[in-house]
C-alpha positions as CSV (number, residue, x, y, z in Angstrom):
1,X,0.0,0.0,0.0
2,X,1.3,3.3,-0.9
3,X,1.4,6.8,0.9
4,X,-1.6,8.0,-0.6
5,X,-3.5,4.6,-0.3
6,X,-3.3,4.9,3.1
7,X,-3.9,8.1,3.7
8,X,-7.5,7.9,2.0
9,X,-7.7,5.0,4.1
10,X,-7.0,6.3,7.4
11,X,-9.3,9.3,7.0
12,X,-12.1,8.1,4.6
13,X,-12.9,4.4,5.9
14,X,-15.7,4.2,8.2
15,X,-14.4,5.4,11.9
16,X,-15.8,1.9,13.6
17,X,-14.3,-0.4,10.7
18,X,-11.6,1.5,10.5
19,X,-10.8,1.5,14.2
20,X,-11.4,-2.8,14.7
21,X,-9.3,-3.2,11.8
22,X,-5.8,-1.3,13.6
23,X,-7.2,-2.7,16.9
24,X,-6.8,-6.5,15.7
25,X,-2.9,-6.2,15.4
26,X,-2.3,-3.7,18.6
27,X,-4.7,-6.1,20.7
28,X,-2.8,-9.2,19.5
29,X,0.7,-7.5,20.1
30,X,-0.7,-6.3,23.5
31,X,-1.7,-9.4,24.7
32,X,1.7,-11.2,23.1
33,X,3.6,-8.8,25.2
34,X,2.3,-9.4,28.4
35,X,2.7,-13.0,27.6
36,X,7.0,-12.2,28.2
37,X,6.1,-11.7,32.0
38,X,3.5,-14.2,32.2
39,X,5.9,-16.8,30.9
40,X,8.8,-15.7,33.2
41,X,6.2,-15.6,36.4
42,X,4.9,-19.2,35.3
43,X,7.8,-20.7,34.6
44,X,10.2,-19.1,37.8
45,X,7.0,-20.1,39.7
46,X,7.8,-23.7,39.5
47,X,10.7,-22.3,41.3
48,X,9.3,-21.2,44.3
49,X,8.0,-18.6,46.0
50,X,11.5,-16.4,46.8
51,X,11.9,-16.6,42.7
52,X,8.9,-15.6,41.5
53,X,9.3,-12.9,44.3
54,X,12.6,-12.3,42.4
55,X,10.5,-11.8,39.6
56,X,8.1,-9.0,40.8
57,X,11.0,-6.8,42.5
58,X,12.9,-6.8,38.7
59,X,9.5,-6.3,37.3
60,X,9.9,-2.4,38.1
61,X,13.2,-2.7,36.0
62,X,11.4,-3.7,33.4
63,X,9.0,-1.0,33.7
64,X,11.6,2.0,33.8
65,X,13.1,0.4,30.5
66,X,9.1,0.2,28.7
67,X,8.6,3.9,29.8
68,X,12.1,4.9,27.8
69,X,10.9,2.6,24.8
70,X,7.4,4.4,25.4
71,X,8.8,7.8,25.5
72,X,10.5,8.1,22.4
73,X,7.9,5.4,20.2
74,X,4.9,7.7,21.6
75,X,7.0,11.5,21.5
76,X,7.7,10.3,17.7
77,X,5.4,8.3,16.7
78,X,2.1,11.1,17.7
79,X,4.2,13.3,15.4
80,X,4.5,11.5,12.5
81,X,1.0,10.5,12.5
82,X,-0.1,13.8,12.9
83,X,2.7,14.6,10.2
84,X,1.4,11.8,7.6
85,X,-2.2,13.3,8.3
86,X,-0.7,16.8,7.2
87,X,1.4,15.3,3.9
88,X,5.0,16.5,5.6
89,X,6.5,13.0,4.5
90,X,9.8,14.5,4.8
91,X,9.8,15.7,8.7
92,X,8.2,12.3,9.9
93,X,11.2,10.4,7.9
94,X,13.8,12.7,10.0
95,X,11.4,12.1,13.1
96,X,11.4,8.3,12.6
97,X,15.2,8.0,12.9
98,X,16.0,10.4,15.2
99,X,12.9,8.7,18.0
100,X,14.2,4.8,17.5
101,X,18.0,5.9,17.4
102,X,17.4,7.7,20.6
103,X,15.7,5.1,22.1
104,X,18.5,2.4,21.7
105,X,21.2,4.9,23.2
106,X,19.1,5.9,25.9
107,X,18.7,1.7,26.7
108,X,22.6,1.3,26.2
109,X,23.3,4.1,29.0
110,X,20.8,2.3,31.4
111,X,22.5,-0.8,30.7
112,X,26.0,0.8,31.5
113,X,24.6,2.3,34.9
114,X,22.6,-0.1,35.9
115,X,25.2,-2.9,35.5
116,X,27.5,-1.1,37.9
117,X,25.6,-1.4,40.8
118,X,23.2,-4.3,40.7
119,X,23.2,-5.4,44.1
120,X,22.5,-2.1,45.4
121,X,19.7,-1.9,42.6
122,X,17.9,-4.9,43.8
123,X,17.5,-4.0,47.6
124,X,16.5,0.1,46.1
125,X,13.9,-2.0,44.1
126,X,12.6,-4.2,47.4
127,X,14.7,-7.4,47.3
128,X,14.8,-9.1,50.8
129,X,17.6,-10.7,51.8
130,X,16.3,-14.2,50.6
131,X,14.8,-12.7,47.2
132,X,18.3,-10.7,46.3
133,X,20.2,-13.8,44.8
134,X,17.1,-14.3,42.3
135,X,16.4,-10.6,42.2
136,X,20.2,-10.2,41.4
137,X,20.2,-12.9,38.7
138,X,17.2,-11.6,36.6
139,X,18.2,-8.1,37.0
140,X,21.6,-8.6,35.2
141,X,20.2,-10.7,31.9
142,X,17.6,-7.8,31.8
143,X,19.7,-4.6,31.4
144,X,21.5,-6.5,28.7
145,X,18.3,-6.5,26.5
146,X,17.3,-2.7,27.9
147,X,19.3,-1.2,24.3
148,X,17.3,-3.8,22.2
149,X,14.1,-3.7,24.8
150,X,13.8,0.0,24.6
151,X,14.4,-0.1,20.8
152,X,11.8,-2.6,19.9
153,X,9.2,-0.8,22.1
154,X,9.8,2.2,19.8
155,X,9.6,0.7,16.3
156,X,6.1,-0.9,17.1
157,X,4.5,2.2,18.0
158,X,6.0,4.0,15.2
159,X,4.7,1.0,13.1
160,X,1.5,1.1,15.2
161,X,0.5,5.0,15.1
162,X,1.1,5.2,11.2
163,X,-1.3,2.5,10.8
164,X,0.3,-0.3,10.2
165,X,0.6,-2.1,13.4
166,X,0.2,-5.8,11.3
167,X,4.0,-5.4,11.1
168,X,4.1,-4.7,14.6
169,X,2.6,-7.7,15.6
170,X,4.4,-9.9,13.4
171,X,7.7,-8.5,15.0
172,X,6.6,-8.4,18.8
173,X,4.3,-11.9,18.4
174,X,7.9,-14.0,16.9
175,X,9.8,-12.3,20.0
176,X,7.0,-13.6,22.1
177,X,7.0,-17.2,20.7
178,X,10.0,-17.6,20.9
179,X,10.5,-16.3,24.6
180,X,8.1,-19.1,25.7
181,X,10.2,-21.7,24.1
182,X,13.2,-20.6,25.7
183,X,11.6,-20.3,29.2
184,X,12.3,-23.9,29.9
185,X,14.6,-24.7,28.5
186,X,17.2,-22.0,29.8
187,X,15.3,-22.4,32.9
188,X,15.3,-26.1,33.3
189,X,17.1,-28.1,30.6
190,X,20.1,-25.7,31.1
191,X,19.4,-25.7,34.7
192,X,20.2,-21.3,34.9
193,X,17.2,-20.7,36.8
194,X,15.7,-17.3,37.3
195,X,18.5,-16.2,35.0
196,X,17.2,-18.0,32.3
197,X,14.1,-16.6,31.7
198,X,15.5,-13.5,31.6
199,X,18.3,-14.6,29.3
200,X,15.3,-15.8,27.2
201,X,13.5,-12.3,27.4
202,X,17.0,-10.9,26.1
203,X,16.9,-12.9,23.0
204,X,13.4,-12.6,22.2
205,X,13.6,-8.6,22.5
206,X,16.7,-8.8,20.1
207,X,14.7,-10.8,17.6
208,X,11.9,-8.1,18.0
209,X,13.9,-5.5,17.3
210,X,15.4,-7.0,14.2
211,X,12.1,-7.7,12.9
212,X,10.6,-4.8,13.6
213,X,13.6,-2.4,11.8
214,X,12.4,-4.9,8.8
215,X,8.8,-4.1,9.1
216,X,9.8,-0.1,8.8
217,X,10.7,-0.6,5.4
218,X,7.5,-2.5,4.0
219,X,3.6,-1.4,3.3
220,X,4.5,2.7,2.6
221,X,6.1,2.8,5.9
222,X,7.9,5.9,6.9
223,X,11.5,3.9,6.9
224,X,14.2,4.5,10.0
225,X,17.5,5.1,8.5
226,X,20.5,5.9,10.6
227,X,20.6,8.8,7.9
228,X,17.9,10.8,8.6
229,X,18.9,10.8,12.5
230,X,18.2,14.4,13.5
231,X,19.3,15.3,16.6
232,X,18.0,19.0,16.7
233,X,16.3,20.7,19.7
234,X,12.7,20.9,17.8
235,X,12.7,17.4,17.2
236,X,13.0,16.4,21.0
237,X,10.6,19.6,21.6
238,X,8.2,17.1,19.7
239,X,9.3,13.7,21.3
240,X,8.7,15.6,24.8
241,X,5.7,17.3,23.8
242,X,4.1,13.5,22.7
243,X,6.0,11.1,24.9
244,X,6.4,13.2,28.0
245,X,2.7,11.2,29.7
246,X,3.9,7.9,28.8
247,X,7.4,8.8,30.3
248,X,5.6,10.0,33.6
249,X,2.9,6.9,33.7
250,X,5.3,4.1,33.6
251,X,8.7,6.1,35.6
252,X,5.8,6.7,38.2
253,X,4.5,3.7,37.6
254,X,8.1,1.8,38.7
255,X,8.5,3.9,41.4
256,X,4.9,2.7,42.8
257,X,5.7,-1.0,42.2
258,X,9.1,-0.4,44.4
259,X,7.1,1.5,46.9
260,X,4.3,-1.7,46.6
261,X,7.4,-4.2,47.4
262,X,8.5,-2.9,49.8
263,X,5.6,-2.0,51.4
264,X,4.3,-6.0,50.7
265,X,7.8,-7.2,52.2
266,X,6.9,-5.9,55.5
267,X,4.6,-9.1,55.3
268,X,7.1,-11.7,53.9
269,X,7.9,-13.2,50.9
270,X,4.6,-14.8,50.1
271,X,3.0,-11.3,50.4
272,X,5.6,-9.9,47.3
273,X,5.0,-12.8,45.2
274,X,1.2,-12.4,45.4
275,X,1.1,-9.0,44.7
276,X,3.6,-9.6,41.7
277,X,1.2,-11.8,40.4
278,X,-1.8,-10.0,40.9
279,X,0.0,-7.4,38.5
280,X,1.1,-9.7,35.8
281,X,-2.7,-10.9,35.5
282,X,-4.2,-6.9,35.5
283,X,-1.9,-6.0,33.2
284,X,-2.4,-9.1,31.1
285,X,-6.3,-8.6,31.5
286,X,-6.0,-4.4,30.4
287,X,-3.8,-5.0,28.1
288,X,-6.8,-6.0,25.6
289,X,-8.1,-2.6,26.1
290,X,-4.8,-0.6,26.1
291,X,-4.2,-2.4,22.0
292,X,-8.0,-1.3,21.5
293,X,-7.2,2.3,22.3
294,X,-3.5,1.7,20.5
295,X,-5.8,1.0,17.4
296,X,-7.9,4.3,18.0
297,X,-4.7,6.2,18.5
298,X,-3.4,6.2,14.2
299,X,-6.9,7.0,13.7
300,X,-7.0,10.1,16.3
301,X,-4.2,11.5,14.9
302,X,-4.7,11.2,11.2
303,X,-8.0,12.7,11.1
304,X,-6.9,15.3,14.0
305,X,-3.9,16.3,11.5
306,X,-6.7,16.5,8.9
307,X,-8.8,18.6,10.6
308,X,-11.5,16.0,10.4
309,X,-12.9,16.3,14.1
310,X,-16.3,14.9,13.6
311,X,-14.1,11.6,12.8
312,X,-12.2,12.0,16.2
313,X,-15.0,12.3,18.1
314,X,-16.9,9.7,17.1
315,X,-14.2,7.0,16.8
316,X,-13.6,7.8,20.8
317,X,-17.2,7.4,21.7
318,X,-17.4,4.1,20.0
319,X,-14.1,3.3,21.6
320,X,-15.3,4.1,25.3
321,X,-18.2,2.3,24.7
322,X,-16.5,-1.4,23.5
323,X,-13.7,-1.3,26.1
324,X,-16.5,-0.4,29.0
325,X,-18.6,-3.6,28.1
326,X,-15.4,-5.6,27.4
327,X,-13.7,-4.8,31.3
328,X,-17.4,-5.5,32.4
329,X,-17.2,-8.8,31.4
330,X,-13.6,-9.5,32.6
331,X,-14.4,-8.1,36.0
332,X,-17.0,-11.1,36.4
333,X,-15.1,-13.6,35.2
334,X,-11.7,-12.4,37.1
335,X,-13.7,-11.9,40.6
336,X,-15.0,-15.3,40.3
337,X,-12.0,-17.3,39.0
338,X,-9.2,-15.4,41.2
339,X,-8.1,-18.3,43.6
340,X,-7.7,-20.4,40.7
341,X,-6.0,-17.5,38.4
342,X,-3.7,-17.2,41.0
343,X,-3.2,-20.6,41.9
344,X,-1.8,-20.8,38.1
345,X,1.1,-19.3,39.6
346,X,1.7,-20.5,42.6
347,X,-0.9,-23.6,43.5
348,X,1.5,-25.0,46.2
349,X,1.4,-22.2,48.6
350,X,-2.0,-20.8,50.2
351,X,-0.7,-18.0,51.7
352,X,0.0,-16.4,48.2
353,X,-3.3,-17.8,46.9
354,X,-4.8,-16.1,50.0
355,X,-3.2,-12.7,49.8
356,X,-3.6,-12.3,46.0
357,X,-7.4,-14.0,45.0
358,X,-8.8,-10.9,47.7
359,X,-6.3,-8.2,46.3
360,X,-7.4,-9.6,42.4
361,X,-11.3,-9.4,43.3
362,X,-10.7,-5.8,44.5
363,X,-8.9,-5.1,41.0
364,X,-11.6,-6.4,39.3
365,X,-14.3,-4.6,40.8
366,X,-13.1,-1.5,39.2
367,X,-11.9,-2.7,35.9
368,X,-15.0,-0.9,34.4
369,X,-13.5,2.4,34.7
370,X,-10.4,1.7,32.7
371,X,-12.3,1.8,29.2
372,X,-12.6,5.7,30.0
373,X,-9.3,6.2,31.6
374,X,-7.2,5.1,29.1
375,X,-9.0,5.9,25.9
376,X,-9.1,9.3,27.1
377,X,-5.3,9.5,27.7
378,X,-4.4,8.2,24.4
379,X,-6.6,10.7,22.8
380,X,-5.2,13.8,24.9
381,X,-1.6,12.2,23.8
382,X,-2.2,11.6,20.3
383,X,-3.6,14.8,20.2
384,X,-0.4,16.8,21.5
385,X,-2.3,18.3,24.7
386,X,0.5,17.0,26.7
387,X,-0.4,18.9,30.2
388,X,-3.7,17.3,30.4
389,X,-2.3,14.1,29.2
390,X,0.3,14.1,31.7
391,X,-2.0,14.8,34.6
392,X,-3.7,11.8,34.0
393,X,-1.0,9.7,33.1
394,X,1.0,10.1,36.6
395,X,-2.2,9.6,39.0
396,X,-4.0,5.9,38.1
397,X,-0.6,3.5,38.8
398,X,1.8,6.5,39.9
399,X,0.8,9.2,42.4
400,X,-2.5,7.8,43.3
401,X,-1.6,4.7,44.1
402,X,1.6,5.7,46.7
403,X,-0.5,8.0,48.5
404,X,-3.1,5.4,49.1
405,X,-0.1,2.9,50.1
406,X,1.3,5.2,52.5
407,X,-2.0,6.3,53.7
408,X,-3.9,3.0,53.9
409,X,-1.2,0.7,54.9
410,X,0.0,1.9,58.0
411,X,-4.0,2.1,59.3
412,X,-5.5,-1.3,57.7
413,X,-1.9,-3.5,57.2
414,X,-2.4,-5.7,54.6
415,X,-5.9,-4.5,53.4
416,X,-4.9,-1.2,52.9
417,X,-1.6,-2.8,50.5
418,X,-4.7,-4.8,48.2
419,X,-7.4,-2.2,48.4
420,X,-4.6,0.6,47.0
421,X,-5.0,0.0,43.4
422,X,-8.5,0.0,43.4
423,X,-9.0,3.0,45.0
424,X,-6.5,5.2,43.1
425,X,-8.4,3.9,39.9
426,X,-11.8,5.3,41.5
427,X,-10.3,8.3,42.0
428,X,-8.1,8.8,38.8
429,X,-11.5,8.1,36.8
430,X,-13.3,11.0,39.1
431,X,-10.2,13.3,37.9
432,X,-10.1,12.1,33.9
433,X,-14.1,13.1,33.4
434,X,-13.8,17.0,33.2
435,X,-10.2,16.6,31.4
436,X,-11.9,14.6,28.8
437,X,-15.0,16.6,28.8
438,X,-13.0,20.0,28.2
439,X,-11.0,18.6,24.7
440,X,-14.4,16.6,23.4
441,X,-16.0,20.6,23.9
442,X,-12.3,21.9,22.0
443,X,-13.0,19.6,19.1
444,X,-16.5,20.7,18.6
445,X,-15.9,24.2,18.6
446,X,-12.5,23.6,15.9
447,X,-14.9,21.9,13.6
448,X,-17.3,24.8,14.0
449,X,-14.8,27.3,13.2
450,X,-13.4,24.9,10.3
451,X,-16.8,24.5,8.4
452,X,-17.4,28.1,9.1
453,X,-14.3,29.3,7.1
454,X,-14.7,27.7,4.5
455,X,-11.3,25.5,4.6
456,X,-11.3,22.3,2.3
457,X,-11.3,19.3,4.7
458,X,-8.1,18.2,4.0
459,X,-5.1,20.1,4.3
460,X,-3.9,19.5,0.5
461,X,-6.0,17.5,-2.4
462,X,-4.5,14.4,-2.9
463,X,-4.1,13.6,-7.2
464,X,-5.1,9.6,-7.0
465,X,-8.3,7.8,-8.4
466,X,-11.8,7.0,-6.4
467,X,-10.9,3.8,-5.1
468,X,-12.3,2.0,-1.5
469,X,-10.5,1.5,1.1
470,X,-8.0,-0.8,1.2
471,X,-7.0,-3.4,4.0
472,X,-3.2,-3.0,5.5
């Protein structure tokens, strides 16, 4: 598909049609890559409880090095869509570049500090004494990969937000595949342990990566070569401008799984590995919804560059309204099946089954409020209104959710560490009504003033035949 092909596409198909079709690839990929922690939390749970502990500490690693991959696919990747909306085919080219070569140099110098002091990293992370050695031997494997991690996490959102997230799926599915093969045998076969699997999750990213640098220069993608890296002031202007909430939703994000393991090892082991496994399944369950809203986010920002706003609008409603019915039905089935989802993990010890099945059911009863929260982030991201997206980005699994561990945990003990989550999602959804209100009222007026002047509805005519839409 060419350019032009897509660009009638992206802003002429049906909004709901066109929406399901770039949600099938982003759902897929979403789900494949909260299959890499599932897989290492299975697998290291036939360990034992310290391991998969071990696990759940390095697990807010793993989520400072997806908010670096985040920042620079998102701070780019909303710019080029918004650039391929507007025909500047040039400036999204130097954009591409400059966000993926970024993002591997930012992953190299968090390999080279990180690997100085990984001890020391581990207990700052929430390792226990008995935890450290598995903690310690995850950790190290992991900021190996953190180049090739951050890297790949780039490419598929610039894949994803020009539309052609297909190729993002093929490169992040393989990666997936092939880290649940490796799992056991690194693990068991080759008898390395916690190591292993993330000595598997190291070769998998790689293999991602490579894929996905492939998948760049296919379908009328805007291709990243080392070239058009642009390392000028405006161009990180843009990556902060774009990339700036997902860099503040996962940082704060680690920082509140560190605060939440240390705050679950005042309880013991079993109480770390519980909670780690209550957030492998959430974030395995939402992830569903975050690739819905990944597929709404090419379609934002085409039309928005477009100046089509009546297309915006509408795609979000429709979007709000499938992901709301969709965490409905998860929150039943997760509330009812959470001593056995759990017991996936962990069967042989009932004090982890205990802690986590009562701290999942709390997760679940909320799960209905995520449709809204996080389809109205992506669109006050894709859409460049970075302050509002910001605010919301930091409260649901950042701010929110340490002030409700420091407040609740000291007055209700263990309660107060499973009821935090739920009730920083209540109140994060009470705070992301009026900020989503305020832009749906922006967009109205624009495409009031817009048909009032008298603009075409595209920013230049494009010179290519009637033709329907085309599938990616």
């Amino acid at each position: 598909m060419t350019r032009e092909e897509k660009y009638r596409m992206m802003t002429q198909t049906p909004v709901e049609r066109l929406v399901c079709r770039m949600a099938v690839p982003t759902i897929t990929s979403m789900l494949i890559s909260a299959m890499y922690n599932m897989a290492d939390t299975y697998f290291v749970g036939q360990i034992g409880t310290s391991a998969t502990a071990g696990v759940g500490v390095a697990f807010s690693l793993m989520a400072m090095i997806q908010a670096v991959g985040f920042f620079f696919g998102h701070g780019s990747g909303n710019y080029i869509s918004r650039q391929l909306g507007a025909q500047n085919v040039d400036e999204a080219a130097k954009m591409a570049a400059t966000g993926a070569v970024s993002s591997w140099l930012a992953g190299a110098l968090l390999f080279l500090t990180g690997s100085l002091m990984l001890e020391p990293l581990a207990l700052l992370l929430g390792a226990t004494d008995t935890i450290l050695p598995h903690a310690v031997s995850y950790i190290r494997f992991i900021l190996m990969g953190a180049p090739w991690m951050c890297c790949s996490l780039t490419l598929n959102n610039l894949l994803r937000l020009q539309g052609s997230a297909f190729y993002g799926m093929i490169g992040m599915t393989s990666g997936a595949i092939l880290n649940v093969g490796l799992d056991p045998l690194f693990i068991f076969v080759f008898d390395l342990g916690v190591g292993g699997a993330a000595l598997a999750t190291m070769i998998s990213q790689t293999v991602s990566c490579i894929l996905l640098l492939v998948g760049c220069l296919r379908g009328g993608n805007v291709p990243v070569r080392l070239q058009n890296f642009s390392p000028r002031l405006q161009n990180y202007k843009e990556i902060l401008r774009g990339g700036l909430p997902s860099l503040f939703r996962q940082g704060l994000g680690s920082v509140a799984i560190v605060v939440l393991n240390q705050t679950a090892g005042g309880f013991g082991d079993a109480a770390i590995a519980a909670m780690s496994v209550v957030n492998r399944v959430a974030m395995f369950a939402s992830s569903a919804i975050i690739g819905f809203g990944q597929g709404f986010q090419p379609v934002c920002g085409f039309n928005y560059g477009a100046k089509l706003y009546s297309r915006v609008r509408r795609a979000f409603w429709f979007c709000v309204q499938v992901a709301t019915v969709f965490m409905l039905g998860i929150s039943i089935c997760g509330f009812v099946l959470a001593p056995q989802v759990i017991a996936l993990f962990r069967r042989d010890d009932p004090e982890v089954i205990r802690i986590g099945a009562f701290a999942l059911r709390m997760v679940c009863v909320v799960f209905p409020l995520l449709g809204w929260i996080i389809i109205n982030n992506m669109m006050l991201q894709t859409m460049g209104k970075a302050f509002k997206a910001s605010i919301l980005a930091v409260s649901r699994q950042g701010i929110f959710l340490i002030v409700f561990l420091w407040a609740l945990v000291p007055r209700l003990g263990i309660l107060g560490m499973q009821v935090a989550q739920p009730a920083a999602d209540v109140v994060t959804f009470l705070m992301s009504v009026p900020l989503g209100v305020s832009v749906l009222r922006e967009l109205r007026e624009d495409e009031a003033l817009h048909t009032l002047s008298g603009d075409p509805p595209y920013p230049q005519e494009l010179d290519i035949p009637d033709m329907e839409p085309m599938d990616l």
